[in-house]
N, C-alpha and C positions, 0 to 999 in steps of 0.2 A: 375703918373706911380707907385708910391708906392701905393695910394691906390687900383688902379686895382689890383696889383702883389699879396696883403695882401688879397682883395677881393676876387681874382680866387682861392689863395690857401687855404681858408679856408672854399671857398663854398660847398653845399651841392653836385653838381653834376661835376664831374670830379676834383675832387679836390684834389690839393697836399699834404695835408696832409694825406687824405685816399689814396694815392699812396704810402706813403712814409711806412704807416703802412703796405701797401700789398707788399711790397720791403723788409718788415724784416722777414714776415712770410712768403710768397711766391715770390722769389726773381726772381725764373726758369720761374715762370706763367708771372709774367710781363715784361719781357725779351722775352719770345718766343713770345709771344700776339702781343708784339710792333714788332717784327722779322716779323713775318709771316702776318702783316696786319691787324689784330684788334686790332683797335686803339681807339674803341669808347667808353671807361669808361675813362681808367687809363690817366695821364698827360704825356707829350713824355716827354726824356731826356732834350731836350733843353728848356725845361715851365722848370724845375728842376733846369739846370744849372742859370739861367735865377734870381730865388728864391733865390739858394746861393749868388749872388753875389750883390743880394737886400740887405740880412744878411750880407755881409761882409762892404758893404758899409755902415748900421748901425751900425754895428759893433766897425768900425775902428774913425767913426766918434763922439760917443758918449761913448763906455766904454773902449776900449783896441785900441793902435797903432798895436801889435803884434796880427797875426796871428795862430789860433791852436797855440796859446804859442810859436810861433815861429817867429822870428827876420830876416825879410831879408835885410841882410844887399849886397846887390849888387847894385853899381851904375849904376841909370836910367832904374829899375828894381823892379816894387812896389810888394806886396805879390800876388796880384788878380793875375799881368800877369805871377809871376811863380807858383802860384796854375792852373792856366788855362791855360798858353803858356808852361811850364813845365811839372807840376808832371799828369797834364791829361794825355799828348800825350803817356809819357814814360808808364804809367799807361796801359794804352792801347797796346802798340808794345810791351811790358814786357807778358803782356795778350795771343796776340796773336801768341807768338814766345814759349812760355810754351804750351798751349793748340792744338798746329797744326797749321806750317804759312800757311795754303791754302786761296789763295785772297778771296775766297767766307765767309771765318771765322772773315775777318778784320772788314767788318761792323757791327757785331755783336758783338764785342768787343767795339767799338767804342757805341752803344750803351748801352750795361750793365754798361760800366765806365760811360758814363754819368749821367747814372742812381745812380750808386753805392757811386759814387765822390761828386756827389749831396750829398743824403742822408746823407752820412758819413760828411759833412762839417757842414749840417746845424746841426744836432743832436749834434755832437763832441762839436759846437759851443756856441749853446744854452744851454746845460748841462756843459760847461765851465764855459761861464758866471752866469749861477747860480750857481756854485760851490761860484767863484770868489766873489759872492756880500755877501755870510756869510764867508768867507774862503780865504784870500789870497793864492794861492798855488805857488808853486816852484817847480814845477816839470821839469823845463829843456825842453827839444824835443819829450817828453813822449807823449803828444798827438799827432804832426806830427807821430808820427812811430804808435801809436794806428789806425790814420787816414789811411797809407796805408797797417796796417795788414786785417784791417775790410772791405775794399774796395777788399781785394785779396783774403780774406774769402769766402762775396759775390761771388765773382767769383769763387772759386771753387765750392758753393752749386748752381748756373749755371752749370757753362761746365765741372764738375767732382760728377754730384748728384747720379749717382750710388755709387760712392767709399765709403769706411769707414772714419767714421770721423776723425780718423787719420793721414789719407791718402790725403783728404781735408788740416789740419792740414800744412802738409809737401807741399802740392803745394801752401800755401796761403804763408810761409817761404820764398819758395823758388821763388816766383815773385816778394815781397818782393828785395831780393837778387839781381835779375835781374834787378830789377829796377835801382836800385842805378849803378850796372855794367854799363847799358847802358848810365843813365844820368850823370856820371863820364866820361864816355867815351864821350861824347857828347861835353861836358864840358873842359874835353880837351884839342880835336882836336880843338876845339875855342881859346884854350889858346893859344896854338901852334900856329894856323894858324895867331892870331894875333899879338902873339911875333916877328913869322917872319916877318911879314906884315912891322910891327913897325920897324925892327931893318934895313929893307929895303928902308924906307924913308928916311932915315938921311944916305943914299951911294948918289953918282952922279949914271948918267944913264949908265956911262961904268961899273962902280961898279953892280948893280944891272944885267947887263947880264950877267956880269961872275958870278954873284950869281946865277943868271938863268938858264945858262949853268951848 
């Protein structure tokens, strides 16, 4: 598997690394391309998402436990499922509740993030570790938040490539912002629902209706 995944993305014809190149220069073109049904050069999001977590899994297993410098410390919760069960999805509804919720814009968001979340993982990643292998750094959460300014960048020279780059600027902020709102909130209603959960199993069953009621 690894050498297929190392083979496909470094071949000469549809290959992820000349995807990832036309994702920094022309981010709009390979977004609307994979959108509208021309799919016959560039790699989908999911060949991408697929790549990352190739790198992540050498990653984790040969130079660094932590991820983008970051420590997840949550039980029964490795970094892969809350980069990919986590900061994707929010990544995505943070996306499309900033640019216009109309259903016909979700999958479209759904794939620019795949695309964007990609790119911004392995680059962040690979430019870490060689940082790392002349340079120990200590930079704290500095690249997680570099990770999802650049990913909401992307996305505004997408679904905001008329506006001034300023303007860009202030909506890459402010999904940014939305993100965390939402995944705090997510986060929780989890906390909640399982404190109650929890503080309900240790009642009797007449206890727990009148907690009901």
């Amino acid at each position: 598997m690894l050498q297929e995944a190392l083979g496909t993305f470094f071949s000469l014809e549809k290959s992820g690394a000349a995807t990832l190149w036309m994702l920094l220069r022309y981010p709009q073109r390979v977004v609307m391309n994979y959108v509208n049904g021309n799919r016959g050069y560039w790699q989908p999001p999911n060949k991408l998402v697929f790549y990352s977590l190739v790198l992540y899994g050498l990653h984790v297993s040969f130079i660094n436990k932590e991820v983008l410098n970051l420590t997840i410390e949550v039980e029964g919760v490795n970094p892969s499922l809350f980069f990919l069960g986590l900061v994707l999805p929010f990544l995505v509804l943070s996306a499309w509740l900033l640019y216009g919720a109309k259903p016909a814009n979700f999958a479209r968001h759904l794939v620019s993030n795949g695309y964007f979340w990609s790119t911004w993982f392995i680059l962040l990643t690979l430019l870490g570790d060689a940082i790392d292998a002349v340079y120990l750094r200590d930079w704290g959460t500095l690249d997680f938040f570099l990770f999802l300014f650049l990913v909401s960048w992307s996305e505004a020279r997408v679904f905001a490539a008329s506006k001034a780059w300023w303007r860009k600027l202030l909506l890459s902020f402010s999904q940014v912002v939305l993100f965390f709102v939402l995944l705090a909130t997510f986060l929780g209603l989890i906390y909640l629902t399982g404190g109650r959960m929890s503080s309900m199993e240790g009642n009797s069953p007449v206890e727990n209706q009148e907690l009901s009621n």
